[in-house]
C-alpha positions as a Markdown table, in Angstrom:
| # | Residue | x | y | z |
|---|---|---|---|---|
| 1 | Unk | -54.9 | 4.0 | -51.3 |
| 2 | Unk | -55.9 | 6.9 | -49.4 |
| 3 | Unk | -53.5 | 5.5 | -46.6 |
| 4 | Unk | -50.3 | 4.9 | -48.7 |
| 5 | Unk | -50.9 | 8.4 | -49.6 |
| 6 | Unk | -51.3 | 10.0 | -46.2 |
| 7 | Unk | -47.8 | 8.2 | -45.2 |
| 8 | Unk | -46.3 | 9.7 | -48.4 |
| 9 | Unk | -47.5 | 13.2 | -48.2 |
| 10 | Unk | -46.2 | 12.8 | -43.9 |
| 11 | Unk | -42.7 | 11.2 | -45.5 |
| 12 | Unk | -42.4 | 14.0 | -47.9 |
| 13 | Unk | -42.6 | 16.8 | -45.2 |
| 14 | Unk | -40.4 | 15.0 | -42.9 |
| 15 | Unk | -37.8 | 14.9 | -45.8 |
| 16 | Unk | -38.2 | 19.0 | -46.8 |
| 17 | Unk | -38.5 | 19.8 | -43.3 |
| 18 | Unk | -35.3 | 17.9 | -42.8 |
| 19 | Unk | -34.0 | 19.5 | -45.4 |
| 20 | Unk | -34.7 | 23.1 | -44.5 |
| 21 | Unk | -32.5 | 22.2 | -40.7 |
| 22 | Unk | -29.7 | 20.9 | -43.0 |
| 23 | Unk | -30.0 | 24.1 | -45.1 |
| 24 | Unk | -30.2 | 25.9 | -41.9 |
| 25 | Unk | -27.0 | 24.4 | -40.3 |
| 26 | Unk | -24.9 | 25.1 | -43.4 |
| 27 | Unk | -25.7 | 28.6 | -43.6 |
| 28 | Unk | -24.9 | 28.7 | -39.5 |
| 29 | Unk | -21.5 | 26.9 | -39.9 |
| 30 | Unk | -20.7 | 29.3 | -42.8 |
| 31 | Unk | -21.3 | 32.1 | -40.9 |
| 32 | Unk | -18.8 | 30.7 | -37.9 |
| 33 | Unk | -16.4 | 29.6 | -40.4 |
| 34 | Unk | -16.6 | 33.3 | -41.7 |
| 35 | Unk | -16.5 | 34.9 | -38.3 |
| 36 | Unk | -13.5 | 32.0 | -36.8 |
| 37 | Unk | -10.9 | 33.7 | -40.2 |
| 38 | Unk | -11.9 | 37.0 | -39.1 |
| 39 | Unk | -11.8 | 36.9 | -35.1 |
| 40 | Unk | -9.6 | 33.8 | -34.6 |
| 41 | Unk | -10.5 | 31.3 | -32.2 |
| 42 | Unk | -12.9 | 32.8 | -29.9 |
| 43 | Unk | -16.2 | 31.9 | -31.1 |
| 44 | Unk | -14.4 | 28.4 | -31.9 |
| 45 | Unk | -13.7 | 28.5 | -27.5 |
| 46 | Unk | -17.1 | 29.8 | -27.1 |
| 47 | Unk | -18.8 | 27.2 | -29.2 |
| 48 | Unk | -17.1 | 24.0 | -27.1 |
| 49 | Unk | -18.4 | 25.7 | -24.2 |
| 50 | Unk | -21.5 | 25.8 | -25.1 |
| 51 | Unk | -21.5 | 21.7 | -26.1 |
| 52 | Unk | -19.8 | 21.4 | -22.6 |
| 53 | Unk | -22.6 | 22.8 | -20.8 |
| 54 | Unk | -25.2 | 21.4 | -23.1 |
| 55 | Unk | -23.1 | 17.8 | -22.5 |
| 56 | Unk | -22.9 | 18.9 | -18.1 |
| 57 | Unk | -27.0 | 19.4 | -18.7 |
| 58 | Unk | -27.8 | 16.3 | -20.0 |
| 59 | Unk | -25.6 | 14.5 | -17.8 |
| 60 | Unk | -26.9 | 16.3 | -14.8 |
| 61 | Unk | -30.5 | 15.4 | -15.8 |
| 62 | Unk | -29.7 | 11.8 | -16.2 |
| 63 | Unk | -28.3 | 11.5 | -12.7 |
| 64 | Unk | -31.1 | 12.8 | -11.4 |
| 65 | Unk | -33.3 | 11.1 | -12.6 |
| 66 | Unk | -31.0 | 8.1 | -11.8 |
| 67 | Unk | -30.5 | 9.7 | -8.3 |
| 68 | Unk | -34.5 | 9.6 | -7.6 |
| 69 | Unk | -35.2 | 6.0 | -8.7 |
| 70 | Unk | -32.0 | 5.5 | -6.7 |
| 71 | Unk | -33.5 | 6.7 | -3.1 |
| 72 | Unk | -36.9 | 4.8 | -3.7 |
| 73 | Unk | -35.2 | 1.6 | -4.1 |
| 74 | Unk | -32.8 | 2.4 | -0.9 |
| 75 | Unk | -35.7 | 2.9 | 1.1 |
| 76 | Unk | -36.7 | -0.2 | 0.4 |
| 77 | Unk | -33.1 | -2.7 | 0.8 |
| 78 | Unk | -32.5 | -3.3 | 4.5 |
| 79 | Unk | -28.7 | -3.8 | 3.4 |
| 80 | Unk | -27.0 | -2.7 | -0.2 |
| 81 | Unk | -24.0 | -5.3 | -0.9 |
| 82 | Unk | -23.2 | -2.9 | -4.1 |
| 83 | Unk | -22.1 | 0.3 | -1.6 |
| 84 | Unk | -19.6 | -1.9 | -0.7 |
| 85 | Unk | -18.3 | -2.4 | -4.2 |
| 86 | Unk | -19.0 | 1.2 | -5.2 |
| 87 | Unk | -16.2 | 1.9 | -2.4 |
| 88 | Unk | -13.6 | -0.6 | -3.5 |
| 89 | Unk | -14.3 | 1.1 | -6.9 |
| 90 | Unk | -13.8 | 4.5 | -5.9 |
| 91 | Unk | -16.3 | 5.3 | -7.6 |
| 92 | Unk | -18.7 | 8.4 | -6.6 |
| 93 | Unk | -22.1 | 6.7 | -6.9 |
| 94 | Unk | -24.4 | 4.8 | -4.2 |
| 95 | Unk | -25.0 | 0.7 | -4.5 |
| 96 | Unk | -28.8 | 1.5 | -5.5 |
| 97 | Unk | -27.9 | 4.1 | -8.3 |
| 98 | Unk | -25.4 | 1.5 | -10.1 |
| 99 | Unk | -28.3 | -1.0 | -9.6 |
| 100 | Unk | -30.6 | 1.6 | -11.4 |
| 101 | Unk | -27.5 | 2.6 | -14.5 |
| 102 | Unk | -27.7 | -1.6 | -14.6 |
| 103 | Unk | -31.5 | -1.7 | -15.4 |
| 104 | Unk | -31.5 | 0.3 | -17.9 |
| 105 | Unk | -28.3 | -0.4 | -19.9 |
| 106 | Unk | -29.9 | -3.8 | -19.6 |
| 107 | Unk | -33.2 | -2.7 | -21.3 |
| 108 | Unk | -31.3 | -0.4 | -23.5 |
| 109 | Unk | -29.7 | -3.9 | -24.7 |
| 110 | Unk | -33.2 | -5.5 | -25.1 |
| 111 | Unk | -35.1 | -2.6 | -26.8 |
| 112 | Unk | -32.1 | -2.8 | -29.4 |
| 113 | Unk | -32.1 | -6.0 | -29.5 |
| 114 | Unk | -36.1 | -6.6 | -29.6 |
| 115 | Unk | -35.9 | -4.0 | -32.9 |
| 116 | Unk | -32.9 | -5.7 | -35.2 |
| 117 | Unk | -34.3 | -9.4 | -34.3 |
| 118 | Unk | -38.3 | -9.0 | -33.4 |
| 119 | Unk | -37.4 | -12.2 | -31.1 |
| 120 | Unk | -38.6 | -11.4 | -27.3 |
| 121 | Unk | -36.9 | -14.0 | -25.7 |
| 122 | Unk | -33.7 | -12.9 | -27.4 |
| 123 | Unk | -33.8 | -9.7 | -26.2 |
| 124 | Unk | -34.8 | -10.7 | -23.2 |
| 125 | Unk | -31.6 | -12.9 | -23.2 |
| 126 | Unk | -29.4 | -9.4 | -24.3 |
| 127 | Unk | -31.0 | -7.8 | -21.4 |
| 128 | Unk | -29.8 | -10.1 | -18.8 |
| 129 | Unk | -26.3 | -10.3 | -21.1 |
| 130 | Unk | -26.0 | -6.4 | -20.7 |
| 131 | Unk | -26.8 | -6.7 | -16.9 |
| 132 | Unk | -24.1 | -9.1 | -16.8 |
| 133 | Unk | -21.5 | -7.8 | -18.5 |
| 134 | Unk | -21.6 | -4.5 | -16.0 |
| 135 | Unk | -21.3 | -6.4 | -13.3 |
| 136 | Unk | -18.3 | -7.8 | -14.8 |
| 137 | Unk | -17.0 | -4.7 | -16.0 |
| 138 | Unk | -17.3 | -4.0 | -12.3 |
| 139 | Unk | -15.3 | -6.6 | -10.7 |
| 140 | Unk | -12.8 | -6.4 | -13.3 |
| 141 | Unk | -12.0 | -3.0 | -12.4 |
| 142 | Unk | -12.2 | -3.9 | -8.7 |
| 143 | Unk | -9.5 | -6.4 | -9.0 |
| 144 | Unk | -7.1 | -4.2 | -11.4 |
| 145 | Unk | -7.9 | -1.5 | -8.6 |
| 146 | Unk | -6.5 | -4.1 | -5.9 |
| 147 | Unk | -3.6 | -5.0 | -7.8 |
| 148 | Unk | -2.4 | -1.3 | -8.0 |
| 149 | Unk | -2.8 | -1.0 | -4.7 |
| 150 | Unk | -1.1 | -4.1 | -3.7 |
| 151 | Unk | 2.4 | -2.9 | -6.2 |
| 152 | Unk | 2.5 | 0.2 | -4.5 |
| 153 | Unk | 2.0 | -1.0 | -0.9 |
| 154 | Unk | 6.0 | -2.1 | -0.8 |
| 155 | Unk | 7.0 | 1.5 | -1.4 |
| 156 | Unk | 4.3 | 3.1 | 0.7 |
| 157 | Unk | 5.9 | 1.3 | 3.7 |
| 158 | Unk | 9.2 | 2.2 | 3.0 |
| 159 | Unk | 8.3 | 6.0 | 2.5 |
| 160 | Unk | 6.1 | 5.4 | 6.0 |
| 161 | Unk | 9.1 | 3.8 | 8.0 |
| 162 | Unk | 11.4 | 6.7 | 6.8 |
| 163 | Unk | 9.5 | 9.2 | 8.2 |
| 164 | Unk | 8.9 | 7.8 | 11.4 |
| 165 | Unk | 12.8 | 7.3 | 11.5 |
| 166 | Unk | 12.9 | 11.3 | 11.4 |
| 167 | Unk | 10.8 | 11.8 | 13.6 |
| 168 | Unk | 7.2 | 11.8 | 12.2 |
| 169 | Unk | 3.7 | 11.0 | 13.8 |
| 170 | Unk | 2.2 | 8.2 | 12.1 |
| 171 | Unk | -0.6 | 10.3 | 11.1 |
| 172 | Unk | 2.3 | 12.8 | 9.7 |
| 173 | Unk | 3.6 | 10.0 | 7.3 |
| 174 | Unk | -0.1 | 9.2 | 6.2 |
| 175 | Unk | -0.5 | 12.4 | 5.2 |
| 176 | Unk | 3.0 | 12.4 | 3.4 |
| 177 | Unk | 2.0 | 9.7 | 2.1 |
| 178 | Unk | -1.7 | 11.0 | 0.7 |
| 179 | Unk | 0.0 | 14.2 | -0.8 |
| 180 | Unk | 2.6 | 12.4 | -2.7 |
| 181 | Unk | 1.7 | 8.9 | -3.4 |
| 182 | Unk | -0.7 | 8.7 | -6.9 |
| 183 | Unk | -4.1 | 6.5 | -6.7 |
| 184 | Unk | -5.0 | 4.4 | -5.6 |
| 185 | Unk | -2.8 | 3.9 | -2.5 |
| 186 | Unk | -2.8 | 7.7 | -2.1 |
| 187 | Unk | -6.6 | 8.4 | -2.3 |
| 188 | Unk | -7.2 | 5.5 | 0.2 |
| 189 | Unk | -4.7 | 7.4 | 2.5 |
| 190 | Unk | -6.9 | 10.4 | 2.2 |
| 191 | Unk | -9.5 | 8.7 | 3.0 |
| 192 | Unk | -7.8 | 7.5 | 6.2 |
| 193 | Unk | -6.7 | 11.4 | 6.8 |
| 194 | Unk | -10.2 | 12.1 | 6.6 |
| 195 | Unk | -11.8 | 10.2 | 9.2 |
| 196 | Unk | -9.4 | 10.4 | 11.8 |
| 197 | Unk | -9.5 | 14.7 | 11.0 |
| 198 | Unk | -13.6 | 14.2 | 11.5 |
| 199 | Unk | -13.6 | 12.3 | 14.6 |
| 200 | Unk | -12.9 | 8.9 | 14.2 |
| 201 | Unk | -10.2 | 6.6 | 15.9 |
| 202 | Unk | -7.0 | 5.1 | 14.0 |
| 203 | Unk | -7.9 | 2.1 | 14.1 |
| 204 | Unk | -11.7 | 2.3 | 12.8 |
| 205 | Unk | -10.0 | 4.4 | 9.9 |
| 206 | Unk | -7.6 | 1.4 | 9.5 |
| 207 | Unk | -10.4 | -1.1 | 9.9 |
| 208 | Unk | -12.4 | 0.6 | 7.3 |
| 209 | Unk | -9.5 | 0.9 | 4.6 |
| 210 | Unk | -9.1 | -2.9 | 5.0 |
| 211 | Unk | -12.4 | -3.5 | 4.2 |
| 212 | Unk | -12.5 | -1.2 | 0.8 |
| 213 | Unk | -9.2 | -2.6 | -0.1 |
| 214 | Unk | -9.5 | -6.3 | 0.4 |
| 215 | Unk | -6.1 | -7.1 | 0.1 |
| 216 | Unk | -4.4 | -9.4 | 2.7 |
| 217 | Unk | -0.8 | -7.8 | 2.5 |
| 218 | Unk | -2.7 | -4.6 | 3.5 |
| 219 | Unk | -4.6 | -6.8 | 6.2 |
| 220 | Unk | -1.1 | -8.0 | 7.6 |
| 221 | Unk | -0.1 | -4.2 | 8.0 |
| 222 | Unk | -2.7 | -3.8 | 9.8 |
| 223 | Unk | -3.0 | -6.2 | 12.3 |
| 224 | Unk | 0.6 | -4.7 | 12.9 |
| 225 | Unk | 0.0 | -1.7 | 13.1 |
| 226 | Unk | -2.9 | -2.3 | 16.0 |
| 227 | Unk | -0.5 | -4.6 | 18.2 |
| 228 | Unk | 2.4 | -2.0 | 17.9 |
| 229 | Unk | 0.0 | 0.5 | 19.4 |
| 230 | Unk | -1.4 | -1.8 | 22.1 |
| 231 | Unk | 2.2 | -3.1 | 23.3 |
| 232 | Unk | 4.7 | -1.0 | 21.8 |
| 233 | Unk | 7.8 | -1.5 | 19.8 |
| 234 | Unk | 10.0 | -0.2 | 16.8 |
| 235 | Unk | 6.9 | 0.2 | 14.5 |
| 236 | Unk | 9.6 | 1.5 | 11.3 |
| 237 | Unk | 11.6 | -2.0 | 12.0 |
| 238 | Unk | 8.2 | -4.1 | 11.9 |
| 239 | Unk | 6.9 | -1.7 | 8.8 |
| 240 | Unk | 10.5 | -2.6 | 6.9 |
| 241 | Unk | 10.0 | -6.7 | 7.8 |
| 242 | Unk | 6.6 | -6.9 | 6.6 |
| 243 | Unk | 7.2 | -4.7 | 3.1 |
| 244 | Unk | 10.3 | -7.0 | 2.4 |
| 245 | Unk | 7.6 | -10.1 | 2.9 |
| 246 | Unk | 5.1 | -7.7 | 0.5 |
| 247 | Unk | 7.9 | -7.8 | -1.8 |
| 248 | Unk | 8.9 | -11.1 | -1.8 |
| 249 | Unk | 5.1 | -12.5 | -2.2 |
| 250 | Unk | 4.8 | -10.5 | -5.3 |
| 251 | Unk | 7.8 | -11.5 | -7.0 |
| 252 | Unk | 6.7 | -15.5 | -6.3 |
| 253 | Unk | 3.3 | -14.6 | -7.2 |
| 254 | Unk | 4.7 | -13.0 | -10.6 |
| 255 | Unk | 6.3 | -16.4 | -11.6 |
| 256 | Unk | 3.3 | -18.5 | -10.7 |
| 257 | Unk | 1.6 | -16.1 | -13.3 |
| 258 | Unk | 4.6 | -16.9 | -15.5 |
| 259 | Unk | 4.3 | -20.5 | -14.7 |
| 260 | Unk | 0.7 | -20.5 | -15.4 |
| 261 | Unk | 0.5 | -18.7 | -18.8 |
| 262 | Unk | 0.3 | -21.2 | -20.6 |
| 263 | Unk | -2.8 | -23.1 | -18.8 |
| 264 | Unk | -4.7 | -19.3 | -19.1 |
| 265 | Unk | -3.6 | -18.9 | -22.3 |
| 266 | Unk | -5.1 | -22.1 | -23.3 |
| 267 | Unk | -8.4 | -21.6 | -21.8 |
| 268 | Unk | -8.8 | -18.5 | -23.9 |
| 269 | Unk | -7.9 | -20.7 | -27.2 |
| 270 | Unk | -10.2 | -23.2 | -26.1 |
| 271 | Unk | -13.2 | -20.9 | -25.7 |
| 272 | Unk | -12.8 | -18.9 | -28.9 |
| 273 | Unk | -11.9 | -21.4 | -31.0 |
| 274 | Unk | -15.9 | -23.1 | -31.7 |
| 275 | Unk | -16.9 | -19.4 | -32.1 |
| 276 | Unk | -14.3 | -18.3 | -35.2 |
| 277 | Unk | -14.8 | -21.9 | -36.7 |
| 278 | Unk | -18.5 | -21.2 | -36.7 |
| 279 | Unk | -18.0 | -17.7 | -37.9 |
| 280 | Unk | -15.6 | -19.0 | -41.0 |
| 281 | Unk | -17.9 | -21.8 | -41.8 |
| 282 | Unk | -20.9 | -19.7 | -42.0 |
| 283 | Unk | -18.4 | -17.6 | -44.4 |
| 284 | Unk | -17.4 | -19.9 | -46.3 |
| 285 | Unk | -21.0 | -22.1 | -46.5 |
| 286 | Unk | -24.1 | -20.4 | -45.2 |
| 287 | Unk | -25.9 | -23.2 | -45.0 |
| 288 | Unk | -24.0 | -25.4 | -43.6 |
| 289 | Unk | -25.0 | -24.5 | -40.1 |
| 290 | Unk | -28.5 | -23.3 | -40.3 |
| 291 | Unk | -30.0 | -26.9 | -38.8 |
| 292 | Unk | -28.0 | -26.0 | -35.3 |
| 293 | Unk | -30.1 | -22.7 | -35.4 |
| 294 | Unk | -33.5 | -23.7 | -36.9 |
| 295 | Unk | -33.7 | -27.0 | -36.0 |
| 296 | Unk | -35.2 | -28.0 | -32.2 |
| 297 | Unk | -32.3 | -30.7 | -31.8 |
| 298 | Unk | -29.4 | -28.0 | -33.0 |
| 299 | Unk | -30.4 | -25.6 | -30.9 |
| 300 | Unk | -30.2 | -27.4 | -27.4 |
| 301 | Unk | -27.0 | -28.8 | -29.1 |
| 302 | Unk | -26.2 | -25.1 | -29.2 |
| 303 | Unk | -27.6 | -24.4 | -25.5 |
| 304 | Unk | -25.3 | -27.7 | -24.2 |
| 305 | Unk | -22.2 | -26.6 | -26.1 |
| 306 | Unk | -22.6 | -23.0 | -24.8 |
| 307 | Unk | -23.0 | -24.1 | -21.6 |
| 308 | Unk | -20.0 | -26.3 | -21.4 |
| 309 | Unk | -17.7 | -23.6 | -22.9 |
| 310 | Unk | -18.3 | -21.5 | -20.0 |
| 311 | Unk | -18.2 | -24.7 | -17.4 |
| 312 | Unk | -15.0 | -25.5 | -19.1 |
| 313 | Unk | -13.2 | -22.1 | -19.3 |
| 314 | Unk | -13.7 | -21.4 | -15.4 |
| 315 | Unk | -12.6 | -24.5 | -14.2 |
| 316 | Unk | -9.0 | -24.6 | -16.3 |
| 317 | Unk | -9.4 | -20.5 | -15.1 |
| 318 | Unk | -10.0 | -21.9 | -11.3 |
| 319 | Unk | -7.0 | -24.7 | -12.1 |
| 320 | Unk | -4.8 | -22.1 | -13.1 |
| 321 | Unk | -5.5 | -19.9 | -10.2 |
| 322 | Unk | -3.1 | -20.2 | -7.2 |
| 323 | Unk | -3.6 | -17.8 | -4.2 |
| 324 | Unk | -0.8 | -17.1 | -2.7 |
């Protein structure tokens, strides 16, 4: 008894002191409202400042804090694959602090999880689902990355060969190229400017683009590029060949995409479709399918089927997928 009362006497002060805050703000946002008819929009201007830099604090804690764990688990890899990816992302974090912003989205997911189900192993398996799902989100934007840069590559070696036909350096056209070209083509090029301005050779600047692209229409400039500056020739003549091949490839690889819709299009279908019948069913009935969730037999029925969803939706994805 005594008990039930202390946690209702603690509940009740929690509520008035709650109260009192929400009194509080009212009176605040009164006052503002009162001073924004009178002085116009300056303590409105002031105000979003003030959430900005609150919003820049937090944020710059956070990354700190990220930033720290991120050097103690550096010092341990030999070799970060994720730096790489970072790279190809553009994105202005290190391998081991994306590693770090993983972790903890992924217990994030869990300690969520853990509190609406009170089932470890489930939010164990939300964990390793929230891990997963960045990685994806990661290679997703990668390869949408790759594509851009692969649609503007035609017209970045037509603007190139033009300006070497009146009379530019090559490094000249790269930087007319990084000044008016939009990402990502023209923050690679920068890139490019860069290293060359710093110290570095042409073709290690070259060399390292191709590797943070990964695109082998920009591989094939490249290689070209390199021979035309070990034996010579008409480098705005080879540029012009090999952006009319760039062109050509994309158009073909648009109609296989076309061509291919269909097959993609199923595979989607295919792996929604047991989902929204099991969401309408347990609509329509309840009960219907609580043996596949509480019995031992449904549930590795449920593990089996989940499990050949996803082995059946890559391979028609892997079917449908011609490189080209």
């Amino acid at each position: 008894m005594r008990f039930l009362l202390a946690i209702l006497a603690t509940i009740l002060c929690l509520a008035f002191f709650l109260l009192l805050l929400r009194i509080k703000a009212r009176e605040h946002k009164n006052i503002v409202n009162r001073m924004e008819y009178f002085s116009g929009s300056a303590v409105k201007l002031r105000q979003q400042q003030l959430r900005k830099k609150r919003s820049a604090a937090v944020k710059g804690k956070f990354r700190d804090v990220v930033h720290r764990i991120a050097m103690k688990l550096q010092s341990i890899q030999k070799e970060n694959r994720m730096d790489m990816k970072m790279q190809q992302a553009d994105w202005p974090l290190l391998g081991s602090e994306y590693e770090v912003m993983l972790v903890i989205f992924g217990v994030l997911c869990g300690i969520i999880t853990l509190a609406a189900t009170l089932k470890p192993w489930i939010a164990l398996a939300a964990g390793l689902a929230g891990v997963i799902l960045g990685l994806m989100f990661l290679d997703i934007y990668i390869k949408r990355r790759q594509k851009a840069f692969t649609n503007q590559l035609g017209d970045m070696l037509t603007m190139v060969a033009n300006a070497l036909r009146a009379g530019f350096s090559f490094m000249q056209a790269f930087e007319l190229i990084a000044r008016e070209m939009d990402a990502p083509i023209g923050r690679e090029v920068q890139k490019v400017v860069n290293e060359v301005n710093v110290g570095a050779t042409l073709d290690t600047a070259l060399e390292n683009m191709k590797k943070r692209v990964g695109s082998p229409d920009f591989e094939l400039v490249v290689t070209a590029v390199l021979i035309q500056r070990q034996v010579g020739g008409n480098l705005a003549q080879i540029l012009d060949t090999i952006s009319e091949t760039i062109s050509e490839r994309i158009k073909m690889r648009r109609e296989v995409k076309a061509l291919t819709a269909q097959g993609r299009a199923s595979g989607v279908v295919l792996a929604i479709l047991p989902v929204a019948l099991a969401g309408i069913l347990m609509l329509v009935n309840p009960g219907y399918l609580k043996p596949l969730f509480e019995e031992p037999i449904g549930q590795v029925c449920m593990a089996g089927a989940v499990v050949l969803e996803i082995v059946g939706y890559f391979v028609i994805q892997r079917i449908v997928d011609i490189k080209i």
